[in-house]
C-alpha positions as CSV (number, residue, x, y, z in Angstrom):
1,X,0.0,0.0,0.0
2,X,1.3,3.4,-1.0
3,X,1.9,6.4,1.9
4,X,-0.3,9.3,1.6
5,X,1.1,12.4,0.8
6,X,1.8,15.0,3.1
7,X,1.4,17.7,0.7
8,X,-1.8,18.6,1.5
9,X,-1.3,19.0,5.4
10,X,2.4,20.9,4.4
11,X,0.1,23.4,2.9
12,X,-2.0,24.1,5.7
13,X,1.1,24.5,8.0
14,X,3.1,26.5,6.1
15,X,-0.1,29.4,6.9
16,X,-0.4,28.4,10.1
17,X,0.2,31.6,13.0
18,X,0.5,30.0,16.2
19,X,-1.3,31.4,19.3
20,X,1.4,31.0,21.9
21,X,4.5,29.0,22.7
22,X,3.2,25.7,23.0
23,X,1.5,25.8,19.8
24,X,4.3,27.3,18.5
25,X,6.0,23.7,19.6
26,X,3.4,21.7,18.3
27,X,3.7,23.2,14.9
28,X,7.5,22.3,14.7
29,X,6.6,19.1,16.1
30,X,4.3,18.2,13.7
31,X,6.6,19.7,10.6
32,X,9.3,17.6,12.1
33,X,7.4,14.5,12.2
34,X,5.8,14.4,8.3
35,X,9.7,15.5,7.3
36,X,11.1,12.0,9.6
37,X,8.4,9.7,9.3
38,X,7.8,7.1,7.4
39,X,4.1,6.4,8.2
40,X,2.8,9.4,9.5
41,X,-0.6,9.3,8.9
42,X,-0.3,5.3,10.4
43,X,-2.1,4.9,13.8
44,X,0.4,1.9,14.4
45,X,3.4,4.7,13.7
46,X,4.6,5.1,18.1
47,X,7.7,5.9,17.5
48,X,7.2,8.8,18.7
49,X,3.5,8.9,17.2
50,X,1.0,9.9,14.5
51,X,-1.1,12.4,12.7
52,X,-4.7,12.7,14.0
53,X,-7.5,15.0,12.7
54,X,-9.6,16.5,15.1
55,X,-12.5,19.1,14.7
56,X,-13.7,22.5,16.1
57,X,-17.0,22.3,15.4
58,X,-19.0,25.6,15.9
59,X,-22.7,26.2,15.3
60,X,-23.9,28.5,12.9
61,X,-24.1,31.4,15.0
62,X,-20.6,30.7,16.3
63,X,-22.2,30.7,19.6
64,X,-22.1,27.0,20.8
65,X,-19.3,24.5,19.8
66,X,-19.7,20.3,19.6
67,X,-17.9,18.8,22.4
68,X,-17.6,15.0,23.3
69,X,-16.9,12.3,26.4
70,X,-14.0,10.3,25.7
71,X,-14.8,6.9,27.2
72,X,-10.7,5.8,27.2
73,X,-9.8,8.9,28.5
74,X,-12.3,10.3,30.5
75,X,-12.3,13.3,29.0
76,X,-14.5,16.2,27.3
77,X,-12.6,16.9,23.8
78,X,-13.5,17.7,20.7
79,X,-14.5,15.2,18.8
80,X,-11.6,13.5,16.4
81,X,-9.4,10.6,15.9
82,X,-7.4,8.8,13.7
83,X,-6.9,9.0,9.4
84,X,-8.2,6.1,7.7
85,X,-5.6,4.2,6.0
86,X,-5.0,6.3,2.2
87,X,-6.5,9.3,3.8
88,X,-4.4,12.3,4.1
89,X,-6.7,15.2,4.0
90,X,-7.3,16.5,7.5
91,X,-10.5,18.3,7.1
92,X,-12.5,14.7,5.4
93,X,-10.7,12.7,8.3
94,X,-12.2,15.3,10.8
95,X,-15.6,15.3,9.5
96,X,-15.7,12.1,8.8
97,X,-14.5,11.5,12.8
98,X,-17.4,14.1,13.9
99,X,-19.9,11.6,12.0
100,X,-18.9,9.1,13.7
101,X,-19.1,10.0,16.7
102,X,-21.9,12.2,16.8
103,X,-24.0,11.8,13.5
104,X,-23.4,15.2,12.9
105,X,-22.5,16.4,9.3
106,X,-20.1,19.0,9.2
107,X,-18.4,21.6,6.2
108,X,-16.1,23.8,6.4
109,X,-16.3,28.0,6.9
110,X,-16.6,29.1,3.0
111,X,-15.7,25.3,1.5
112,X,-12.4,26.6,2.6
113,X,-10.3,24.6,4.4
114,X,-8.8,25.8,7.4
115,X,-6.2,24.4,10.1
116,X,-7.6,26.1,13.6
117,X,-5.1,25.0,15.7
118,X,-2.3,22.2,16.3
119,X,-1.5,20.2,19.6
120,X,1.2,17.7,20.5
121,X,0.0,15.3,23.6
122,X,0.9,12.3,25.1
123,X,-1.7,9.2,24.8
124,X,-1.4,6.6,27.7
125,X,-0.2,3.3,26.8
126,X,-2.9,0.8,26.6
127,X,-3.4,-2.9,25.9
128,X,-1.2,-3.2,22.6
129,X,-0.3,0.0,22.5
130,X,2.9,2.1,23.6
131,X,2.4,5.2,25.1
132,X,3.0,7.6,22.2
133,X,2.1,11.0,21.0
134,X,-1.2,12.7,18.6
135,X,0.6,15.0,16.2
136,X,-3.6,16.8,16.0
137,X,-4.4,18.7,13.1
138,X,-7.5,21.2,14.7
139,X,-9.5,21.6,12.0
140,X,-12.7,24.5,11.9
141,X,-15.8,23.3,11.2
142,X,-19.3,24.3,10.9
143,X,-23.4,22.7,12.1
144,X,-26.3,23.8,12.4
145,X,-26.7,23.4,16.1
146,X,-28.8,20.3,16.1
147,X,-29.7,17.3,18.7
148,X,-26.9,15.3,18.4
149,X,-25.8,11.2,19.4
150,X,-23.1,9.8,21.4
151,X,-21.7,7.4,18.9
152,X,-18.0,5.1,18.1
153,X,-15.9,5.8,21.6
154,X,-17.8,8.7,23.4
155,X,-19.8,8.3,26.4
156,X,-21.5,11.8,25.7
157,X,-22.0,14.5,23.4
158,X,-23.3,18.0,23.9
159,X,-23.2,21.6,22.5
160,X,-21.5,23.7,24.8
161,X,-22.0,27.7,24.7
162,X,-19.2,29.8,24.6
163,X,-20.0,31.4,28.1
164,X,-19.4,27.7,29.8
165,X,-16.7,26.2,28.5
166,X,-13.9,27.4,30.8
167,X,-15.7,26.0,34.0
168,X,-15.4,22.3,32.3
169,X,-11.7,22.0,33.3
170,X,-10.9,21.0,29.7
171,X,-7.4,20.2,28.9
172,X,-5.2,23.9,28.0
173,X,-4.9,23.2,24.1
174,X,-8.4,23.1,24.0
175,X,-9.1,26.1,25.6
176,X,-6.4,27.6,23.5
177,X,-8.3,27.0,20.4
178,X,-11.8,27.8,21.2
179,X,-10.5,31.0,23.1
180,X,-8.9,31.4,19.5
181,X,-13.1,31.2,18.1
182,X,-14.2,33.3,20.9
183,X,-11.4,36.2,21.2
């Protein structure tokens, strides 16, 4: 089987503006790891990890944003996950991870593509799997604000307003990039 490209997701990074100095690392993280890798887009890559797509998802009013319960981690995140193997385009592996796990179709602002934010973090090591690292691609996205289903890997799912986000205690890069939708 052939490795996707990276061109597409080289594109988006070479417009990216970090927000502060941890993004800042994630982006030369990330550009380190599609330049090194040989599989970096694999979800069985550890060493030290892969690309993941993960998705901002605001309604239409940019009022209320799509947030899930991770049920490994215990977590509210946005919802996201892992490319599909041949897939290398971060805004179809988002939306198609935002389907998944909420039935919730999703498009981008203006059919335009666009990279929201980036985060490096560490994924605890579990069954098979190493502890390793998502290289996440944060991409914006956009839904009518509708009733939505916890689906594949999420205990929950709700649309959270942008008053009432920071009392969830959600993890910094998170908060980074909806204070980013919300400045």
């Amino acid at each position: 089987m052939q490795t996707p490209s990276c061109d597409i997701v080289r594109s988006l990074l070479k417009g990216h503006v970090p927000a502060d100095s941890s993004e800042e690392q994630s982006l030369q993280r990330i550009r380190d790891l599609i330049e090194t890798a040989s599989a970096p887009f694999s979800r069985d890559h550890f060493d030290p990890g892969h690309l993941t797509a993960s998705a901002i998802v605001l309604d239409d009013a940019r009022e209320h944003t799509l947030l899930i319960f991770h049920s490994k981690l215990q977590l509210w995140l946005q919802p996201g996950g892992h490319f599909e193997p041949c897939e290398n385009d971060p805004s179809i592996a988002a939306a198609r991870e935002v389907l998944e796990e909420t039935g919730l179709c999703c498009t981008p602002p203006g059919g335009k593509h666009v990279l929201h934010d980036v985060d490096v973090h560490a994924i605890p090591a579990r069954k098979a799997d190493p502890r390793h690292y998502h290289f996440d691609l944060r991409m914006l996205l956009l839904s009518p604000r509708v009733p939505v289903q916890a689906g594949d890997g999420v205990s929950a799912v709700r649309w959270v307003s942008r008053f009432e986000y920071s009392a969830m205690n959600l993890d910094p890069g998170l908060v980074r990039a909806l204070k980013k939708v919300w400045k």
